[in-house]
Residue frames relative to the residue before (quaternion, step in Angstrom):
aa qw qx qy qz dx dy dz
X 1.0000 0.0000 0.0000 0.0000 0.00 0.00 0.00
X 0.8097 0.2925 -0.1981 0.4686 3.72 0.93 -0.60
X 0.5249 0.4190 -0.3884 0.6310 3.24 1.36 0.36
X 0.3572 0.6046 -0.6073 0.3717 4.30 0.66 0.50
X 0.3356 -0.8244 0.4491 0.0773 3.70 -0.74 1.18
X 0.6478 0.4921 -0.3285 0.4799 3.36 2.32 -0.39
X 0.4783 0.4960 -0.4972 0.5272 3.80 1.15 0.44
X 0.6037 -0.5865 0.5399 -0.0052 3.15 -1.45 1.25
X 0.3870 -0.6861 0.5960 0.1558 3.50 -0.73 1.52
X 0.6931 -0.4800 0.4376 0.3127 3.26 -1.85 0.31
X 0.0536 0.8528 -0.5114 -0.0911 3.09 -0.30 0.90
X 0.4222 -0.5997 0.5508 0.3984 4.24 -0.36 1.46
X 0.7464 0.4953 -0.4260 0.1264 3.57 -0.45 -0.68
X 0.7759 0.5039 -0.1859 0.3309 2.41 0.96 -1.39
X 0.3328 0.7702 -0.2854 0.4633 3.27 2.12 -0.38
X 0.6904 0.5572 -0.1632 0.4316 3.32 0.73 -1.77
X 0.5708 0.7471 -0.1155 0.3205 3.28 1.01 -1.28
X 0.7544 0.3033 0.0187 0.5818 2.91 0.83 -1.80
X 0.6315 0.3488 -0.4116 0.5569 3.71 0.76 -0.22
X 0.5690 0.5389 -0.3896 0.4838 3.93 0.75 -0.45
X 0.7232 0.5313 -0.2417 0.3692 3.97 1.20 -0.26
X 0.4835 0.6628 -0.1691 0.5462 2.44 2.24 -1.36
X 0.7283 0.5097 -0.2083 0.4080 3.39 0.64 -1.41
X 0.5971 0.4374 -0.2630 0.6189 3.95 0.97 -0.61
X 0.6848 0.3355 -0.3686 0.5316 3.79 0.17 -0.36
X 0.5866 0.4882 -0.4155 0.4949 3.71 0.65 0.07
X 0.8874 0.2345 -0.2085 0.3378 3.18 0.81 -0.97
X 0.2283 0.6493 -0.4685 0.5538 2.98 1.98 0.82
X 0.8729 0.2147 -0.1852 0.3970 3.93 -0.21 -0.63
X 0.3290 0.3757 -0.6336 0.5909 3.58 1.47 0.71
X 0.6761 0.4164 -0.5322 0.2937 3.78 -0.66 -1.08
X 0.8588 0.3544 -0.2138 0.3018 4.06 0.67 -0.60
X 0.2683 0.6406 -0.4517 0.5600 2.87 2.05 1.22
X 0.1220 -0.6702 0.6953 0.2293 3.59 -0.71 0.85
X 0.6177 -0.5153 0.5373 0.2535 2.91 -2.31 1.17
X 0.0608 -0.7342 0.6756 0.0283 3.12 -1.24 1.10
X 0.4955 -0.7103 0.3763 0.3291 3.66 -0.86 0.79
X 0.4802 -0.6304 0.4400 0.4224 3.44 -0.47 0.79
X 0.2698 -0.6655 0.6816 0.1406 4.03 -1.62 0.74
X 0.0926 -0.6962 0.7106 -0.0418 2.98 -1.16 1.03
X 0.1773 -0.7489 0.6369 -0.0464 3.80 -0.52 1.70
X 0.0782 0.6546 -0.7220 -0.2101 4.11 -0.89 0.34
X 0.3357 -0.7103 0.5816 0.2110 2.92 -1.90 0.22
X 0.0977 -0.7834 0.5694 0.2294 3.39 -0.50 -0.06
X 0.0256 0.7969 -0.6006 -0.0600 4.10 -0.30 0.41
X 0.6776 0.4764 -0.5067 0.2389 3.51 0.54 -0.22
X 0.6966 -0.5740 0.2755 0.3307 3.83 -0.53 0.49
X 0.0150 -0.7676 0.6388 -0.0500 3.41 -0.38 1.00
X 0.5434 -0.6893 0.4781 0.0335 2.92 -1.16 2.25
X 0.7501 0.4811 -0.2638 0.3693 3.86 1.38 -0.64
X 0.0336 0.8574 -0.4415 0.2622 3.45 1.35 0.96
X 0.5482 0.6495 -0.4809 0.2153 3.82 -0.08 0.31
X 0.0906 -0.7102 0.6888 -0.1141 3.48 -0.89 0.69
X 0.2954 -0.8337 0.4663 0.0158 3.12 -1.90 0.89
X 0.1313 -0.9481 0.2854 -0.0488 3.21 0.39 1.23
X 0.2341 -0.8439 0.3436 0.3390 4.08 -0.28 0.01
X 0.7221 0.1817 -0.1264 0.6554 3.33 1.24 0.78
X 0.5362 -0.6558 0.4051 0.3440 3.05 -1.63 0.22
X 0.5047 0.5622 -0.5064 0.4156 3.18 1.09 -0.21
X 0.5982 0.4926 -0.4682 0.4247 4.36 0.45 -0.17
X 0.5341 0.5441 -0.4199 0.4924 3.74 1.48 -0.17
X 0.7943 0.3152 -0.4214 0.3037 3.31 -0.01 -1.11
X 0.5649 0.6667 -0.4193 0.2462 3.30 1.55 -0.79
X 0.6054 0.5815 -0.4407 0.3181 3.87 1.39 -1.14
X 0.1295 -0.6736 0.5796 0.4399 3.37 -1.11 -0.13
X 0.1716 -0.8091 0.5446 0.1391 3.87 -0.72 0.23
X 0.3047 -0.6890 0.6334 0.1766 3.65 -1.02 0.76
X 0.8485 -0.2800 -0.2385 0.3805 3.60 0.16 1.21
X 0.7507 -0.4496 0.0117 0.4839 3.83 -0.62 0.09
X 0.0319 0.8241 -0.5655 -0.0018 2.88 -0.86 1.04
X 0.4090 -0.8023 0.3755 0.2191 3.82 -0.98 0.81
X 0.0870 -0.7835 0.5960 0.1526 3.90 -0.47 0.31
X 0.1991 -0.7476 0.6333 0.0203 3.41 -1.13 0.98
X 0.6646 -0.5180 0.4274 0.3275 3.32 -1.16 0.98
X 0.5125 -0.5844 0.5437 0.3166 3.30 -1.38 -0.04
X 0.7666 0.3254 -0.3001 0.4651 3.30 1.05 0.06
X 0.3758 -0.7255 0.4548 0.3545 3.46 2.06 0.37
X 0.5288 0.4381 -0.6464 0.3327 3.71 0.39 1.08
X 0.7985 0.3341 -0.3190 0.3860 3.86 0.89 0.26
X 0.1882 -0.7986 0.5536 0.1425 3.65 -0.51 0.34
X 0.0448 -0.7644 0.6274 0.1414 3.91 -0.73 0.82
X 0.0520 -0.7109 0.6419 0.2826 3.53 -0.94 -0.12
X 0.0562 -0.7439 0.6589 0.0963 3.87 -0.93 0.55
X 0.4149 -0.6116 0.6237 0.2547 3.29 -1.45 0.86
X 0.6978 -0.3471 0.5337 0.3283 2.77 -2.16 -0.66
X 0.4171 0.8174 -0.0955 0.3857 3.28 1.76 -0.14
X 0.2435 -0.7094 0.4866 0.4480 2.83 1.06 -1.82
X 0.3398 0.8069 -0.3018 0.3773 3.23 2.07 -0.87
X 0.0241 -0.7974 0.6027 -0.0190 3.99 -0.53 1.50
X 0.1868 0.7613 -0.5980 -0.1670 3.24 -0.85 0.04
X 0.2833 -0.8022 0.4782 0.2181 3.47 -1.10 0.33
X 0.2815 -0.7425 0.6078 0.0094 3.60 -0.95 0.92
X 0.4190 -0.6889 0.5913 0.0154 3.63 -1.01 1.36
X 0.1144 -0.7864 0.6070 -0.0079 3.98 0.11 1.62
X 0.1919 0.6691 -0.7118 0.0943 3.77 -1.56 0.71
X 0.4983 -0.7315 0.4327 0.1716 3.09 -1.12 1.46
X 0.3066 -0.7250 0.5901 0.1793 3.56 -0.83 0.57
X 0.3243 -0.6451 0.6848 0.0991 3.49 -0.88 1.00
X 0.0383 -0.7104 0.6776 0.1863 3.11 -0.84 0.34
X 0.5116 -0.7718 0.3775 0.0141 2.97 -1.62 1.32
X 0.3522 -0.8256 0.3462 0.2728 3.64 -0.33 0.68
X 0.4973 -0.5668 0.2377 0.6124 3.94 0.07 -0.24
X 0.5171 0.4788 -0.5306 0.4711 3.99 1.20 -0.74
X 0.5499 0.3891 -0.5763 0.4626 4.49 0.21 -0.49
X 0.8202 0.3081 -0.4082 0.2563 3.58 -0.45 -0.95
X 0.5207 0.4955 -0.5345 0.4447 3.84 1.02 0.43
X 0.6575 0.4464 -0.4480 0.4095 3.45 0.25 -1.29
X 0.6201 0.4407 -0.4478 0.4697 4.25 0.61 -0.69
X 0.7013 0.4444 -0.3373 0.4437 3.59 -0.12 -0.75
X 0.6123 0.4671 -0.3216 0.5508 4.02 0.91 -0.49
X 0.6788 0.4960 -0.2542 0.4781 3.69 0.86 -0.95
X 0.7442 0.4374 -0.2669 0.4284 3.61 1.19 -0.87
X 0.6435 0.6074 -0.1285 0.4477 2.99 1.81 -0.23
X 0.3357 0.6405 -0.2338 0.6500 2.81 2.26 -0.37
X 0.8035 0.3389 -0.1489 0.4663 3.72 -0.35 -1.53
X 0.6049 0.2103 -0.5432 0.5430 4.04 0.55 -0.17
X 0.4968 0.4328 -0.6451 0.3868 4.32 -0.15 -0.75
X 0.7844 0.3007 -0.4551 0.2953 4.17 -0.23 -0.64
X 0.7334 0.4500 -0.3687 0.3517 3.03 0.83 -1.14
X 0.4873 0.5898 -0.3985 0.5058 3.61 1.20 0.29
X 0.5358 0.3843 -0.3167 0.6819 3.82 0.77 -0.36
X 0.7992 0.2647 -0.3960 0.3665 3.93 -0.40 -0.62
X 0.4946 0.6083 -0.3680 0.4999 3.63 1.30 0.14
X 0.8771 0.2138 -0.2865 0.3207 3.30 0.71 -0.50
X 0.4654 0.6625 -0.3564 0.4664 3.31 1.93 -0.09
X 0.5915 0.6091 -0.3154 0.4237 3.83 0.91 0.05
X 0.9307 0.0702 -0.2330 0.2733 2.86 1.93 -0.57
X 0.1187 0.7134 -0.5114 0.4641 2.77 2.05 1.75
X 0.6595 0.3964 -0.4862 0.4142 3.90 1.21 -0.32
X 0.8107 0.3869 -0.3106 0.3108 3.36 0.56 -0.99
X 0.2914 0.6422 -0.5478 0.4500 3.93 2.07 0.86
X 0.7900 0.3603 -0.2817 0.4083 3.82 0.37 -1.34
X 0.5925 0.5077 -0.4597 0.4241 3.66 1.17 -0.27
X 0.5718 0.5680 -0.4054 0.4314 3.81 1.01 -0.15
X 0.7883 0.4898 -0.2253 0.2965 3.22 0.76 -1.09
């Protein structure tokens, strides 16, 4: 079988040849690839607590989708939603706190003191009427 004289020796060229053909058809069908710019995408997945966003309804919540909780606040900051990652909404009633000075916390304490002295008088004047209606 290796000593058969009609089988063909190695022939380098023809070797050369064919990988020299191989090579041009490769660079025949890069050349008809259009250049595209390379994309570069980051992710971020770990959870960021500074999620907020302003919306004019709930219906712009259910619409976000969100990858973890994140709160929306009215446009007038009298509601607060918080949506998960879930879909889970809840909603949260916002009111501003004033903070008081000590002259506010007299003038309240006088004022509450004000409203029981009447409602103490209107407590007892119901029942000097209903003493002479008896009599």
């Amino acid at each position: 079988m290796f000593n058969n004289p009609y089988i063909n020796t190695y022939n380098p060229q023809a070797s050369i040849d064919r990988i020299n053909s191989q090579i041009a058809e490769l660079e025949r069908i890069k050349s008809q690839i259009p250049n595209t710019p390379a994309i570069n995408q980051t992710f971020q997945l770990a959870p960021n607590m500074g999620n907020m966003k302003m919306v004019k309804s709930i219906d712009d919540v259910q619409k976000e989708f969100v990858m973890s909780d994140t709160a929306f606040f009215s446009e007038d900051l009298s509601v607060m939603w918080i949506k998960n990652n879930k879909g889970e909404i809840k909603a949260y009633s916002l009111a501003e706190i004033i903070q008081k000075d000590e002259k506010d916390l007299i003038i309240e304490n006088l004022e509450s003191q004000i409203k029981d002295l009447k409602k103490g008088k209107e407590d007892e004047q119901p029942n000097s009427n209903n003493a002479n209606e008896s009599a």
